[in-house]
VOTI-259442 format. One record per residue (C-alpha): residue number from 1; residue in three letters; z, y, x. Coordinates in steps of 0.5 Angstrom, whole numbers, plus 500, padded with zeros to 3 digits. Each point is the difference from the previous one (the first is absolute). Layout:
<pts>
<NUM, "ala", <Z, Y, X>> ...
</pts>
This chain:
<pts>
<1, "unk", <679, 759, 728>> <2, "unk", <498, 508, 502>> <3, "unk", <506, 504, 501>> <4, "unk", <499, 505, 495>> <5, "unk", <501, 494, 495>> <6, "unk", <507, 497, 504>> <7, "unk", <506, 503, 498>> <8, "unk", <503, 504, 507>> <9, "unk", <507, 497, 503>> <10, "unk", <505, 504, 503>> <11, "unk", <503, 497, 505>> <12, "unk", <508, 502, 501>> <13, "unk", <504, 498, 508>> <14, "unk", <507, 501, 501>> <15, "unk", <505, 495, 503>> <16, "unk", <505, 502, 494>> <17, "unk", <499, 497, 493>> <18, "unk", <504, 505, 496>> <19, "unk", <495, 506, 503>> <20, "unk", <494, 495, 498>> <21, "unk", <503, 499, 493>> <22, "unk", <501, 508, 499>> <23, "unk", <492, 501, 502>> <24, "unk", <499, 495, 496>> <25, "unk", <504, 502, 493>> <26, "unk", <496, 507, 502>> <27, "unk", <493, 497, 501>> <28, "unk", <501, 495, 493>> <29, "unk", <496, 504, 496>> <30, "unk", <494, 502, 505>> <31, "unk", <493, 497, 499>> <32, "unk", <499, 496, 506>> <33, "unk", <504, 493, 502>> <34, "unk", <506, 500, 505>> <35, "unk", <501, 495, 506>> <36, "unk", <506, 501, 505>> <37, "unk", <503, 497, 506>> <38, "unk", <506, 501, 504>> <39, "unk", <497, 500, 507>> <40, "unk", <494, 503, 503>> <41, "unk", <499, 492, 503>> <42, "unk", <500, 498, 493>> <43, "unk", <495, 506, 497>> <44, "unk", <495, 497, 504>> <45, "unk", <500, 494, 499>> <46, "unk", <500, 502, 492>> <47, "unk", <495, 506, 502>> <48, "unk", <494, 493, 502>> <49, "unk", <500, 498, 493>> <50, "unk", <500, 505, 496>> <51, "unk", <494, 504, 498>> <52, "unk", <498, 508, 498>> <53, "unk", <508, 503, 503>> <54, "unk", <498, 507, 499>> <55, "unk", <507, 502, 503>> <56, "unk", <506, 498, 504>> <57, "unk", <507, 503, 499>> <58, "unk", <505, 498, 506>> <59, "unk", <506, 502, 503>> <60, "unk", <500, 501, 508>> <61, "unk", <507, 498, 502>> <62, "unk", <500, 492, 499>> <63, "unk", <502, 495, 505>> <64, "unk", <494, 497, 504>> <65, "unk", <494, 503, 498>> <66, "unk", <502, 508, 498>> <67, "unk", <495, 503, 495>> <68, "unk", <495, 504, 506>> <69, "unk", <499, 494, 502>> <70, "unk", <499, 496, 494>> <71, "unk", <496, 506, 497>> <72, "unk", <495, 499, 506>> <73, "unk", <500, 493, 500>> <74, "unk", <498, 500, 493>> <75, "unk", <494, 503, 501>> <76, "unk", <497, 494, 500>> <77, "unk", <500, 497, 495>> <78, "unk", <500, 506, 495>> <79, "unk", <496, 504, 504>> <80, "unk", <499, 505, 494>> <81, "unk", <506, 501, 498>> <82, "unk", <505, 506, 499>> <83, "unk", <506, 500, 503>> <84, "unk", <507, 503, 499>> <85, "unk", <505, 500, 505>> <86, "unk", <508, 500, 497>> <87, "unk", <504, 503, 506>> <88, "unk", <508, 501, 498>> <89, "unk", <501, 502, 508>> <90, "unk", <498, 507, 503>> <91, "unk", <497, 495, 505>> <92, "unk", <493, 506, 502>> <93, "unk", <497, 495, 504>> <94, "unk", <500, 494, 495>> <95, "unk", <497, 505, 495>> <96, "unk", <494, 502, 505>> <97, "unk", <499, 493, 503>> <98, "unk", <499, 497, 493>> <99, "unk", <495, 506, 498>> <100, "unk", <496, 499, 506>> <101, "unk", <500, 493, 502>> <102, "unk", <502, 497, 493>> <103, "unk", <495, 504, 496>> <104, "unk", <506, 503, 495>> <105, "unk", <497, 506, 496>> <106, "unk", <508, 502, 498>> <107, "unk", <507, 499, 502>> <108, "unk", <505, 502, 495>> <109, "unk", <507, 499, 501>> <110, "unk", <506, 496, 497>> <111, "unk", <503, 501, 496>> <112, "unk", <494, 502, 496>> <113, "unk", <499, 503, 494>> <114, "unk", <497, 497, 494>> <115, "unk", <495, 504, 498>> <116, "unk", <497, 503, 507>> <117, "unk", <499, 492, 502>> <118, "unk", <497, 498, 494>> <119, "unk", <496, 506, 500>> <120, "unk", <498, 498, 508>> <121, "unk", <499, 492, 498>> <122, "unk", <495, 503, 494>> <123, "unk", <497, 504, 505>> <124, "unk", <499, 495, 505>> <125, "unk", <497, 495, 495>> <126, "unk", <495, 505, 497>> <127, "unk", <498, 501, 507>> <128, "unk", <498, 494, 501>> <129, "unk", <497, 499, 494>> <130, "unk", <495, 505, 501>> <131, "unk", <499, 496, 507>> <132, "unk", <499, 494, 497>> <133, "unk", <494, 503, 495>> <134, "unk", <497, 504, 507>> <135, "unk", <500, 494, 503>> <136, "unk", <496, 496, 494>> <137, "unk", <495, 506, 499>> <138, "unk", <499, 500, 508>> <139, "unk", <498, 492, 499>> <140, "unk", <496, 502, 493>> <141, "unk", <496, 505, 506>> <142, "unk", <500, 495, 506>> <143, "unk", <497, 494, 495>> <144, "unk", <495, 504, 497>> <145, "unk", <498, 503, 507>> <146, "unk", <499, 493, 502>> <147, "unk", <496, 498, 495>> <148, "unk", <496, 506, 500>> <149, "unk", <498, 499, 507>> <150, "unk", <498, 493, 498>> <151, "unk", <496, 503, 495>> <152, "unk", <496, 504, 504>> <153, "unk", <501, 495, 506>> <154, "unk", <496, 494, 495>> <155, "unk", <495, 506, 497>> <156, "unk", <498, 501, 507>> <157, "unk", <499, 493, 503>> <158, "unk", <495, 499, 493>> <159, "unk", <497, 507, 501>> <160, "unk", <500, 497, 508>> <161, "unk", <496, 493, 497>> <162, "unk", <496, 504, 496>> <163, "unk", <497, 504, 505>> <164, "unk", <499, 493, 504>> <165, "unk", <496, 497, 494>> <166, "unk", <496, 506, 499>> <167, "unk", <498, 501, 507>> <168, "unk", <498, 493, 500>> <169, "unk", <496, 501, 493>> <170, "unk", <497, 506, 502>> <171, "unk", <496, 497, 507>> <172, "unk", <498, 495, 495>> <173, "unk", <497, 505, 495>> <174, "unk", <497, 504, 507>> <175, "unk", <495, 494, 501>> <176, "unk", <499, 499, 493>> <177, "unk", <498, 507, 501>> <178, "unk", <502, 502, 493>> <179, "unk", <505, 505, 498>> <180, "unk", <503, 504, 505>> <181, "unk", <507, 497, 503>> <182, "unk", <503, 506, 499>> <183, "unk", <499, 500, 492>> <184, "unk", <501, 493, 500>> <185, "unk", <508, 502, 504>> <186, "unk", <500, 505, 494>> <187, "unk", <500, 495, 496>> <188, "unk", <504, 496, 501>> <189, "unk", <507, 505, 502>> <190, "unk", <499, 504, 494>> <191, "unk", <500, 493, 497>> <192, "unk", <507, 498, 504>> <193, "unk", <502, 507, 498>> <194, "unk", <499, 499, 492>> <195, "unk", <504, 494, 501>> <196, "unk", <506, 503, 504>> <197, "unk", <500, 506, 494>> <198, "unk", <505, 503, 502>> <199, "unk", <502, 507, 501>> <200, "unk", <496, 501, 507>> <201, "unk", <494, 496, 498>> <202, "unk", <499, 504, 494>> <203, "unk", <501, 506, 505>> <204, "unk", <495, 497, 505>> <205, "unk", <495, 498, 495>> <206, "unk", <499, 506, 497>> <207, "unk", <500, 505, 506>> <208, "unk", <493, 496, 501>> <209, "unk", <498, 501, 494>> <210, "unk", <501, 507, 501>> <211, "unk", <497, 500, 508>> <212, "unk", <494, 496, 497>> <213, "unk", <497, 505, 494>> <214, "unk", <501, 506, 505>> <215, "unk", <497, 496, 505>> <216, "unk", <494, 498, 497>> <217, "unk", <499, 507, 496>> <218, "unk", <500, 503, 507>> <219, "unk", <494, 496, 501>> <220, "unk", <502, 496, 506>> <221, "unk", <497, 494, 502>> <222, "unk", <501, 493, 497>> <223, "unk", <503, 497, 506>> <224, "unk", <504, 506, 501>> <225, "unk", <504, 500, 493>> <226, "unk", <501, 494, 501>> <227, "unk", <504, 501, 506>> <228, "unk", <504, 505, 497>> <229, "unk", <501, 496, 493>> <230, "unk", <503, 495, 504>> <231, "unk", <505, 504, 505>> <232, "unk", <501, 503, 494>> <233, "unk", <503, 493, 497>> <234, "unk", <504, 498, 506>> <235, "unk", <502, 506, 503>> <236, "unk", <507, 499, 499>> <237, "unk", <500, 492, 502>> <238, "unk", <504, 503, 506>> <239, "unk", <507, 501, 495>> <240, "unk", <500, 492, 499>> <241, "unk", <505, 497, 503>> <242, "unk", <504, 506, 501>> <243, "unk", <508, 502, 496>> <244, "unk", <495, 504, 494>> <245, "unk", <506, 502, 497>> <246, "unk", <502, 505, 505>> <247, "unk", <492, 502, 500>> <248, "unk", <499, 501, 493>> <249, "unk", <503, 507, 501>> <250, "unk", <497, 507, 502>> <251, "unk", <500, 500, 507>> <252, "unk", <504, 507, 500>> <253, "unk", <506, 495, 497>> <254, "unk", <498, 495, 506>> <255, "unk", <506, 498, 504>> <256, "unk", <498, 500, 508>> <257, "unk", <499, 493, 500>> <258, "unk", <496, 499, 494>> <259, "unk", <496, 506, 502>> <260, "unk", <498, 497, 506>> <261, "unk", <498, 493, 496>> <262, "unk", <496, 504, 495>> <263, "unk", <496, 503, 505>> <264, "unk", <498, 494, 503>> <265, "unk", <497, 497, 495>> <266, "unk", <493, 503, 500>> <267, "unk", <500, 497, 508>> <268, "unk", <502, 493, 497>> <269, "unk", <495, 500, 495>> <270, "unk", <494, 502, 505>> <271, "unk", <504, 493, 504>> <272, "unk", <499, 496, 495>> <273, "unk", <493, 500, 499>> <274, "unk", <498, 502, 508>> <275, "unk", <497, 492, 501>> <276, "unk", <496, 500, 494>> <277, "unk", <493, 503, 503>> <278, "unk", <497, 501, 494>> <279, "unk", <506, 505, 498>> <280, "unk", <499, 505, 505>> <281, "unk", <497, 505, 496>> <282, "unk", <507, 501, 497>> <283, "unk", <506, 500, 505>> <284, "unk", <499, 507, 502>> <285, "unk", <500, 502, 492>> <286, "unk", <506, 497, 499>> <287, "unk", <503, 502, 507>> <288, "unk", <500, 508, 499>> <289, "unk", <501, 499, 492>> <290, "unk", <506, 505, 501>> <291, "unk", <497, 504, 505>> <292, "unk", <501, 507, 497>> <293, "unk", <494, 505, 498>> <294, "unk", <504, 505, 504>> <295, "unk", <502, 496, 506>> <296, "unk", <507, 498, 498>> <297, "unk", <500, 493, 498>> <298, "unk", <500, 493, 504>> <299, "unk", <499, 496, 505>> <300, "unk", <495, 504, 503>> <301, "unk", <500, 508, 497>> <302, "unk", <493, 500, 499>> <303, "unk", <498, 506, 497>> <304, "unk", <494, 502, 495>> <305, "unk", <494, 497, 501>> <306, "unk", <503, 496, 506>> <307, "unk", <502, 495, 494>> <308, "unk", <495, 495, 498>> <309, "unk", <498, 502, 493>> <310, "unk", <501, 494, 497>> <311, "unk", <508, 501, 503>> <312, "unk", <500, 507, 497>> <313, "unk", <497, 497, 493>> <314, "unk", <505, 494, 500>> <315, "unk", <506, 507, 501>> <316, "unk", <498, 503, 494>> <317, "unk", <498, 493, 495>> <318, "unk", <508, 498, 503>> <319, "unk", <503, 507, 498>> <320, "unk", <497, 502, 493>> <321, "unk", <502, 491, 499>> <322, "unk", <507, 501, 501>> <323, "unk", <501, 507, 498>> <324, "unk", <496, 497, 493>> <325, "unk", <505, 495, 500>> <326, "unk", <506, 504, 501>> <327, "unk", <500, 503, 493>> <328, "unk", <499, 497, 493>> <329, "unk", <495, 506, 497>> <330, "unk", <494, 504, 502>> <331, "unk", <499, 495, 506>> <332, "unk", <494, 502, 502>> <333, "unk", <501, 508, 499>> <334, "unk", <506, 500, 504>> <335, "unk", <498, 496, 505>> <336, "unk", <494, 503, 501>> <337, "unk", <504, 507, 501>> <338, "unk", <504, 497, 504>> <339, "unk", <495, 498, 505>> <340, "unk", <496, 507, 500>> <341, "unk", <508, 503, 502>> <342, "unk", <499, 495, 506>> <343, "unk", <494, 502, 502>> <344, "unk", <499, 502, 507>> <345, "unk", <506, 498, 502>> <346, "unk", <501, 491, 499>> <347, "unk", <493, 501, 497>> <348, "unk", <493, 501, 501>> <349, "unk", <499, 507, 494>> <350, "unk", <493, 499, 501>> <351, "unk", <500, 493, 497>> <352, "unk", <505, 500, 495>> <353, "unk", <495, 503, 494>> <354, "unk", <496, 493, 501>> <355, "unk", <506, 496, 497>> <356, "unk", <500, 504, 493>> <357, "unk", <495, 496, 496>> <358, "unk", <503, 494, 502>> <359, "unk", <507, 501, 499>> <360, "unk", <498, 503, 494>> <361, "unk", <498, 493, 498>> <362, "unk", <505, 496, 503>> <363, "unk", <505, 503, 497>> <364, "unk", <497, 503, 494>> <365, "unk", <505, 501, 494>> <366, "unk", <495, 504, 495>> <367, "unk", <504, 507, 500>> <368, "unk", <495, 506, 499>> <369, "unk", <498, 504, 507>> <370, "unk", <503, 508, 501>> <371, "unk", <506, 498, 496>> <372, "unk", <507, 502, 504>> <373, "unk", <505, 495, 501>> <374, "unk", <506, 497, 505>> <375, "unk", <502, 494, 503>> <376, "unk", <508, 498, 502>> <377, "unk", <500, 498, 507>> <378, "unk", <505, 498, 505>> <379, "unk", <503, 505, 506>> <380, "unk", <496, 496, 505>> <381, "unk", <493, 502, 495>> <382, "unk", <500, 507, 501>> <383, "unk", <495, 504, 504>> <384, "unk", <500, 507, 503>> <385, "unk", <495, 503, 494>> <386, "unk", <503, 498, 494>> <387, "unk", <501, 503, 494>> <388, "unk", <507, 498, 496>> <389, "unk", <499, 499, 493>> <390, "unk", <506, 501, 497>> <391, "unk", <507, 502, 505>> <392, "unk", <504, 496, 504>> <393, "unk", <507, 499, 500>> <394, "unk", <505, 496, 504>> <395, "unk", <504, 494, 497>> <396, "unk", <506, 505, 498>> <397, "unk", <495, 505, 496>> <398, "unk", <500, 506, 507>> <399, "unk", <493, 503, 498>> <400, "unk", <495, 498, 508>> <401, "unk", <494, 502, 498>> <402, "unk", <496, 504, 493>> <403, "unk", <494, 498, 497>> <404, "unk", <494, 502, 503>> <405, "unk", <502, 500, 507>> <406, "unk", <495, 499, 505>> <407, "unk", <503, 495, 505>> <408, "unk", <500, 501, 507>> <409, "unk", <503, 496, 506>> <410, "unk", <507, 503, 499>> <411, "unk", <501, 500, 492>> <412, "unk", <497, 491, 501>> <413, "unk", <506, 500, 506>> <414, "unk", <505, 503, 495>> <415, "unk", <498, 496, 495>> <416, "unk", <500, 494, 503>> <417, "unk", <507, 502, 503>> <418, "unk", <503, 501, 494>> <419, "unk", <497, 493, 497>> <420, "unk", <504, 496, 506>> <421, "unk", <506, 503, 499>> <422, "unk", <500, 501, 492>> <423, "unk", <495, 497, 497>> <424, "unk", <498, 501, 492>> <425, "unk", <498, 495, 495>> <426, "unk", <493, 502, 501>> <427, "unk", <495, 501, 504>> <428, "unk", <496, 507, 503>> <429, "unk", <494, 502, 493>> <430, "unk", <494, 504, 504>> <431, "unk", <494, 503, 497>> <432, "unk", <494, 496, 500>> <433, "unk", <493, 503, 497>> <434, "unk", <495, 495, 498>> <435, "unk", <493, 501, 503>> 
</pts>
């Protein structure tokens, strides 16, 4: 039986029965069991067949075994336990030998007065209640990571067998001299994809939609687009296997650790398809997929045009897709807007204008164009450019910002500050104007 479902006992020690029954008649109307024993040899013995003691009151001066002793004894077997340390002498030493050997969070002296200890006991309890239900969500978190980390593990080694089945697939189609391989590989994950159907399938499928119109609207050739799409679908492969639930974050909100795991998986990613020889053509794309245009990204720091152009394509396709995702209106208007804000800076500014149509047609919600609007975004959203569409205020109503201030780097950190610290019931409204 879980803890939060037991009753929580209370363990009372001392060698003198009249003191146990005085504690006892005290605690007779407390909501928790009463176990006594009056030795500390005999309060271990008990303390082995007892379940959920959430704490522990005992005397220090008793024959044999005294309390500091027990007390550190008795970690044991209660190892959570409060303790309460009952000490009727002037006896320092005792006391702090008991707290830093025996674990006692208290010592109160006898005789006692009523009140005070049963303000301590209630106290403790409480303490070790807030413990227990600690614990319990700490292994809610470590079972749920696990299984996370079976997941990815298990979405890892199909996508791992996929690739095995289409290599052996697609040198069969090469001597058949029928579609290419690469379209025929295409084929196939985004079909794994669709199965999967979860939040990073629909992330990946439709940032190679998105890389696929533009490509073909900009005339390259066949085999290129074809490339393009498929890095486009697989480019971010590398995060399978990986604790997601840390990387899912922004990258400013990242811990050192999961900073240092998110910005490995483009190179896992180009791993994972190296020994395919038919795949040469995207390793570089999904390589330097989060280079930035102004040199600030990763792995490498490519700038400008050193990025690939299919990488600097998937860039864009993949900031407008989580930026659309990140609200529930006007998708394809702030999303848009967004990436224009990011122009020269993460993103190419002089490919942004080519995803237009598309996105348009993506995320086509049927509104009039010309028409001024807003969206409610989250702190981590906000981007230098911004116009607010209506004020911002903190959780406790402290006026931050007026309506119509355009953002700059120090109002989005104040913002974003103020959030952490005090956040509201709602998120940031900025204006959006329709193309």
């Amino acid at each position: 039986m879980a803890e939060e479902q037991q009753r929580i006992t209370v363990m009372l020690v001392d060698d003198e029965e009249n003191i146990l029954r005085a504690l006892q008649r005290l605690l007779m109307d407390e909501d928790f069991d009463i176990e006594s024993a009056t030795s500390g040899e005999a309060a271990l013995a008990k303390l082995q067949t007892l379940e959920n003691v959430g704490l522990i009151v005992s005397d220090q001066r008793m024959p044999g075994m005294n309390g500091a002793e027990f007390l550190g004894r008795s970690q044991e077997y209660a190892p959570h336990a409060q303790r309460i340390l009952l000490t009727g002498y002037s006896d320092i030493t005792a006391t702090i030998e008991a707290i830093n050997k025996g674990g006692a969070g208290r010592y109160i002296s006898k005789p006692w007065d009523d009140d005070e200890l049963t303000q301590a006991i209630r106290a403790a309890v409480a303490l070790y209640q807030q413990g227990a239900e600690k614990r319990r969500l700490n292994e809610i978190i470590a079972r749920q990571k696990q299984e996370m980390e079976e997941w990815n593990d298990s979405l890892k080694k199909r996508l791992l067998q996929t690739t095995a089945m289409i290599r052996e697939q697609s040198q069969t189609m090469k001597s058949l001299d029928e579609k290419s391989p690469v379209t025929l590989i295409h084929r196939a994950f985004d079909g794994f994809f669709e199965i999967v159907g979860d939040r990073a399938a629909v992330h990946s499928r439709t940032v190679s939609t998105l890389v696929t119109e533009v490509a073909r609207k900009m005339g390259l050739d066949a085999e290129t687009v074809a490339t393009i799409r498929l890095a486009a679908l697989l480019h971010d492969a590398g995060k399978f296997g990986s604790l997601t639930l840390g990387l899912n974050k922004h990258l400013e909100e990242m811990s050192e650790s999961e900073s240092g795991e998110y910005r490995q998986h483009p190179l896992r990613g180009e791993e994972m398809f190296r020994q395919m020889e038919e795949l040469a053509g995207i390793l570089p794309l999904i390589r330097h997929h989060h280079e930035s245009y102004d040199g600030s990204g990763f792995p490498e720091g490519l700038r400008g045009e050193e990025i690939p152009l299919g990488a600097r394509l998937i860039a864009i396709a993949d900031h407008i897709e989580k930026s659309a995702h990140s609200v529930e209106y006007n998708r394809a208007d702030y999303a848009l807007m967004n990436a224009r804000f990011h122009g020269g800076t993460s993103l190419d500014p002089q490919l942004i204008t080519r995803f237009q149509g598309i996105t348009k047609v993506v995320y086509f919600e049927g509104k009039r164009s010309g028409a001024l609007s807003e969206v409610e975004v989250g702190p981590m959203e906000l981007t230098p450019g911004m116009t607010l569409a209506r004020d911002v205020e903190s959780g406790s109503g402290v006026l931050l910002m007026q309506r119509g201030n355009v953002l700059d780097l120090a109002n989005v950190a104040l913002i974003r500050s103020h959030y952490r610290k005090n956040p509201p019931l709602h998120g940031i409204f900025v204006q959006v104007v329709e193309d």
